[in-house]
N, C-alpha and C positions, 0 to 999 in steps of 0.2 A: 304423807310420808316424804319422806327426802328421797327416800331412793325407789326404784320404779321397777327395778328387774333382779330376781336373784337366779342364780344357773348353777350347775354343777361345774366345778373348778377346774381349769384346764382345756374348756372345751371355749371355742368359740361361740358366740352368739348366736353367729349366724349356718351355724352350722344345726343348731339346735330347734325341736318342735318346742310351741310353747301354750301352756294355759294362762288363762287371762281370769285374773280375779277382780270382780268388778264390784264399784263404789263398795253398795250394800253389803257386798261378801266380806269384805272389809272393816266395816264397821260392825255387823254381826261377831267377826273374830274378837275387835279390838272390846267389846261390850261385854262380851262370853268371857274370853279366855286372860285379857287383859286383865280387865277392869274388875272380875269376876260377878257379875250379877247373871241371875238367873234370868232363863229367857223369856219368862212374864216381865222382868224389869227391863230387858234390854227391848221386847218387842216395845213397850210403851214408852220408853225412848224413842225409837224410831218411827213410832207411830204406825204401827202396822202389828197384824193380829199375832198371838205366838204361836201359833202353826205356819203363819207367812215367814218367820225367827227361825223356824225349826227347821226350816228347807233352806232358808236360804243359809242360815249356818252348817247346813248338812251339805249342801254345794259348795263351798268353801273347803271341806274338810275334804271332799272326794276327789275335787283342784291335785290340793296340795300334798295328798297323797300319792293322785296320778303323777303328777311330778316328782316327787322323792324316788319313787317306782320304776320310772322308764328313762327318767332322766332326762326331764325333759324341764324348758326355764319358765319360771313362775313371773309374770308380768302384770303390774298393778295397774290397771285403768285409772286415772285421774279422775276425780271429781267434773263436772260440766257446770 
C-alpha cells in the first residue's frame, strides 16, 4: 500500500492508541473483501489452510473494528 497509517481526523497521531494490521491480515482483507474470492480460494493463494484464512481474516476484522470503535489509528506493517 502507499499509505501506512489511517486515524480518526483531527486528532493527532501521536496522541493516539494504535492497532497494528499485519502483512497476512492484509492480504486476507485484500483476497476476501477486495478481490472477492472465498476463503478456500484466498487460503490457497496464500498457501495456508482455510481455517488458518478464517482466523486470520477474523483478526483483521476485530483490528479494525476496535479501531473505528475507540478510536483509535489503524497502522499497516510493511511487508519484510
Amino acid at each position: 500500500p502507499t499509505v501506512y497509517y489511517f486515524k480518526p481526523r483531527g486528532i493527532p497521531l501521536r496522541m493516539l492508541d494504535e492497532v497494528v494490521l499485519l502483512p497476512d491480515e492484509l492480504e486476507a482483507l485484500k483476497l476476501h473483501d477486495t478481490d472477492g474470492l472465498e476463503q478456500m480460494k484466498g487460503a490457497k493463494k496464500m498457501k495456508i489452510s482455510q481455517p488458518t484464512f478464517a482466523r486470520i481474516l477474523n483478526g483483521a476484522y476485530k483490528k479494525i473494528a476496535e479501531a473505528i470503535i475507540k478510536g483509535k489509528a489503524i497502522r499497516i506493517e510493511e511487508k519484510r
